[in-house]
KEMAR-485980 format. One record per residue: y, x, z of N, C-alpha, C, O in turn. Coordinates in steps of 0.1 Angstrom, whole numbers, plus 5000, padded with zeros to 4 digits. Atoms other than C-alpha are relative to their C-alpha. Example, Ala and Ser with C-alpha at 12.3 -4.5 7.8 and 13.67 -1.06 7.14 Angstrom:
498850095000495551235078501250095000501250195007/498949915000498951375071501149925008502249975009/
***
This chain:
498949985009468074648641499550064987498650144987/500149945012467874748608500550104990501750084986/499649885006468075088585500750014998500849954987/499049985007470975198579499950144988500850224985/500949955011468975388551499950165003499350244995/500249834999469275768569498549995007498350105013/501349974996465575708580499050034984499450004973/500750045014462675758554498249955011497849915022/501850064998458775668558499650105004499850214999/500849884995456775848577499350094993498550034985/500749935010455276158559500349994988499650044979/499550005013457276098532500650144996501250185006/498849875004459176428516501349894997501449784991/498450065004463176358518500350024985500150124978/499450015015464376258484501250064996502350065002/498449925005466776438461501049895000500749784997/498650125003469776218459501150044987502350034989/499549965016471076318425501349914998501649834990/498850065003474476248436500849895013501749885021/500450104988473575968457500150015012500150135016/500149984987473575888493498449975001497749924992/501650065003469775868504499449854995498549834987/500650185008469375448501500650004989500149914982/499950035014471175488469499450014992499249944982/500949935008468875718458498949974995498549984983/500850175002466175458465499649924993498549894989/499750165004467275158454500050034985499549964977/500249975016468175388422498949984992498849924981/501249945005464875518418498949854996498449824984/500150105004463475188422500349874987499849774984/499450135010465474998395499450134987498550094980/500549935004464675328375498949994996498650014984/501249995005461375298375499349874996498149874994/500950145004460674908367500450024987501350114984/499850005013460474838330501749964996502349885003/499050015003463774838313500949864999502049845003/500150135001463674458304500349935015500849825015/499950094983463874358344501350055004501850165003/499250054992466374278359499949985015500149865018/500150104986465974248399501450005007502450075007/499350084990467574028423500450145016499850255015/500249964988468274198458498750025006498050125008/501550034994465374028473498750094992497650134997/501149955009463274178444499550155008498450195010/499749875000464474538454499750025016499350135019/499950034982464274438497498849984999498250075005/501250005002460874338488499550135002499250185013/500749885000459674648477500150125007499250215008/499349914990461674858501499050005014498250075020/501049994982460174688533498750025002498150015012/501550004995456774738523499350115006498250135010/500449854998457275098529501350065014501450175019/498849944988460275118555500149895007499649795001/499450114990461674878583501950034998502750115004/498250005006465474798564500149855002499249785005/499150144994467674488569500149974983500550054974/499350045011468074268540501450014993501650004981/498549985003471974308543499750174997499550174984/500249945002471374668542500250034986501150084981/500349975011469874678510501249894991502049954983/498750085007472574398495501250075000501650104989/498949855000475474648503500350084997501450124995/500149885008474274918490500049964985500550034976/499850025014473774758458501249974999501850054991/498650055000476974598464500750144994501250184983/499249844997478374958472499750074982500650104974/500149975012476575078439500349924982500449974971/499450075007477674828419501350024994501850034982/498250004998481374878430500550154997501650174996/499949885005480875248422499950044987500350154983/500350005013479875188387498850074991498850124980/501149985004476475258386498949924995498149954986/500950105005474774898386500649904996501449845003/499050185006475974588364499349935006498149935010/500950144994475474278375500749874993501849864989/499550165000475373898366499249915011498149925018/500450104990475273608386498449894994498349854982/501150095003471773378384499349945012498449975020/500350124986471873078407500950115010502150155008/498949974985473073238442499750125000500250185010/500349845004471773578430500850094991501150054979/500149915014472673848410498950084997498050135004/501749925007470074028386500950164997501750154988/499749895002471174398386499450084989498250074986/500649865010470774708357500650085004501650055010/499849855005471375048355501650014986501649984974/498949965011474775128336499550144994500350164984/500449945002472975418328498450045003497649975010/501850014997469175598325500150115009501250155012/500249914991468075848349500750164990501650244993/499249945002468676068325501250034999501750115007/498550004997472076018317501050035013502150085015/499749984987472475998351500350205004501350265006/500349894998471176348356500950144989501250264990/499149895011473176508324501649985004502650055000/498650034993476376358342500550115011501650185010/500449944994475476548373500450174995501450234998/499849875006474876888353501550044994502050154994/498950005010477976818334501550005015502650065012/499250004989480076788368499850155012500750205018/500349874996478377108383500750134993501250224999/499249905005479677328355501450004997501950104994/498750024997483077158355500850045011502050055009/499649984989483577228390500450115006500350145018/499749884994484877548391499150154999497950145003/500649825003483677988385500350004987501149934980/500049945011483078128357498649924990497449944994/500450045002481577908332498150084996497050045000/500749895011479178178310498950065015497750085013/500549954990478178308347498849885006497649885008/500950164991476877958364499349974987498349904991/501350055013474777898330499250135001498150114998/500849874996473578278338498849955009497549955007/500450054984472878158375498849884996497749905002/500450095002471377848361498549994997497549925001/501549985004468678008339499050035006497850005003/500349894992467778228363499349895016498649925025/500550084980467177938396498849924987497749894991/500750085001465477738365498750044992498049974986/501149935004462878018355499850014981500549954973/499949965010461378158323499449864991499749874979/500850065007459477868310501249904995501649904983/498750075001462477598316501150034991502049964985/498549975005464877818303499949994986500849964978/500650025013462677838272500249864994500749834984/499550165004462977468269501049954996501249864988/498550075000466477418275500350084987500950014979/499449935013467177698244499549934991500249914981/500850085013464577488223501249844996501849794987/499050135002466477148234501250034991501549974981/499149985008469677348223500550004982501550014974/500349985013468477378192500149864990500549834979/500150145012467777038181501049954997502050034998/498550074999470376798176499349905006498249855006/500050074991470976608199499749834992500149784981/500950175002468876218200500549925011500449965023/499250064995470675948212499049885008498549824998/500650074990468675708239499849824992500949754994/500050125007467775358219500649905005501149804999/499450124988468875148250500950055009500650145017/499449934991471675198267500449915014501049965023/
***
């Protein structure tokens, strides 16, 4: 039978799921990390999966499906396929995330306290520097 994606690869560390269910996280990371220009198919994405896990082709088609239908991956049709993207970049992704954490309730001024403090002195140094600049807008969206 085939993964219903709560297994991982042996010796692997469990992945963050930034939001995600774990095969989303995956499948994300995957489309993520091919060059921006590509486009894959299912099979593209099932390919690269089973070389490292034992998953069901439907599996992996569902979940895209599923992420698709969540509004994470666009798609068009090509021949009896669709070629999927990213509606957004990891980043984006990731500043969504942050942006949903401090919406969600306490005291705003406190959870950015909390924040600097879990993301140490060096980071926090960074994130003030970032604050600083003006903000640069992503060339591809």
């Amino acid at each position: 039978m085939g993964d219903t994606g709560s297994t991982r690869a042996a010796g692997r560390p469990k992945l963050r799921t930034h939001g995600f269910g774990e095969l989303e996280a995956v499948i994300m990371d995957c489309i993520w990390n091919r060059d921006s220009d590509t486009t894959p198919t299912v099979r593209e994405i099932f390919d690269e999966l089973a070389a490292e896990r034992d998953i069901a082709y439907t599996t992996v088609m569902s979940t895209m499906d599923n992420l698709h239908s969540k509004g994470y991956l666009s798609r068009q049709r090509d021949g009896k396929a669709y070629r999927y993207w990213p509606t957004s970049t990891r980043e984006q992704h990731s500043a969504g995330l942050m942006r949903e954490a401090l919406d969600s309730g306490g005291q705003r001024d406190l959870v950015l306290t909390y924040f600097l403090e879990l993301i140490g002195p060096e980071r926090s140094a960074r994130l003030r520097a970032a604050l600083r600049r003006p903000a640069k807008r992503a060339a591809k969206r």
